[in-house]
Legacy VTK file of the C-alpha trace (Angstrom):
# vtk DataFile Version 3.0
C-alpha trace
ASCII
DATASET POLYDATA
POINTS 78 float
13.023 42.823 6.345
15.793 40.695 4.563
19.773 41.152 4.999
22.246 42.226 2.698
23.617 38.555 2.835
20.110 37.083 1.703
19.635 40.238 -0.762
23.200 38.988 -2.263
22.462 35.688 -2.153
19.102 35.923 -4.014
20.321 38.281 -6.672
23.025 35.568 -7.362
20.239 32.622 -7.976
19.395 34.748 -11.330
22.960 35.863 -11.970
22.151 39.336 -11.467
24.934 41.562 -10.969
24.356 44.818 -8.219
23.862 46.687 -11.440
21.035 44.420 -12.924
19.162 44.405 -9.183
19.765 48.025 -9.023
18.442 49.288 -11.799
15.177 46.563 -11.408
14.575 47.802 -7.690
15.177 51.838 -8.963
17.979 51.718 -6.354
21.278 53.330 -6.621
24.161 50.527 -7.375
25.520 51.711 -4.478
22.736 51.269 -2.314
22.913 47.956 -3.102
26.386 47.584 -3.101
26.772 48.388 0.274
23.837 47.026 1.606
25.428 43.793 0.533
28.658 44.582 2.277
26.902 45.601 5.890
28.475 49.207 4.937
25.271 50.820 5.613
21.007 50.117 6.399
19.061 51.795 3.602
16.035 52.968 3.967
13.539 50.805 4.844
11.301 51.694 1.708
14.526 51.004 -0.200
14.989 47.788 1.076
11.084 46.842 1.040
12.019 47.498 -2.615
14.553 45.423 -3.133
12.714 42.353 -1.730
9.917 43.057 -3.546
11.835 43.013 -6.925
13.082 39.542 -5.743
10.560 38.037 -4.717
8.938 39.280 -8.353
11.558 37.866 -10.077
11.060 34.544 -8.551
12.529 34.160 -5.091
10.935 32.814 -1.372
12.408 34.317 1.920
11.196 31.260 4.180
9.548 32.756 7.242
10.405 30.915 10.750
13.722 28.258 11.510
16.621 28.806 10.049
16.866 32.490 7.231
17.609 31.869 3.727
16.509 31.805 0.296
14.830 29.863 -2.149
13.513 29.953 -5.601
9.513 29.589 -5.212
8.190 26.496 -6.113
6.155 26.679 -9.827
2.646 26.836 -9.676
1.954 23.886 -11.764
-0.781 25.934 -14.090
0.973 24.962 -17.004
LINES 1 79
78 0 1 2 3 4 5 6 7 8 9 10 11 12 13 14 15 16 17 18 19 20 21 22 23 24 25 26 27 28 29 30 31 32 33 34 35 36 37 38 39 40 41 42 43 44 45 46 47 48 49 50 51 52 53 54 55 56 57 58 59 60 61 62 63 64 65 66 67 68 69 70 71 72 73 74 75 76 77
């Protein structure tokens, strides 16, 4: 499971507004509004969500030491 602080900080590596994440998760702009804020735990399919749709767009949640987030390295196939 991620935070809101890492779901913030990873929507902010595309310039994504809560709107933009929202609407590419099929979350609730409030959902992810207040996630961000510690207001309130969604779900935990909603949040699965919303790291998915990160990590789709791009972004690495580094497992072990120290939480953050990362854009994922290219894969060099091109």
């Amino acid at each position: 499971m991620i935070t809101g602080e890492l779901a913030k900080a990873a929507r902010k590596l595309f310039g994504w507004s809560q709107m933009t994440l929202a609407l590419e998760a099929g979350v609730d702009q409030s959902t992810v509004a207040k996630f961000e804020r510690g207001e309130s735990r969604p779900t935990a399919l909603s949040v699965s969500t919303i790291k998915r749709t990160l990590e789709g767009a791009g972004v690495e949640f580094p497992t072990g030491g120290e939480p953050g987030v990362r854009l994922r390295e290219p894969s060099g196939n091109g």
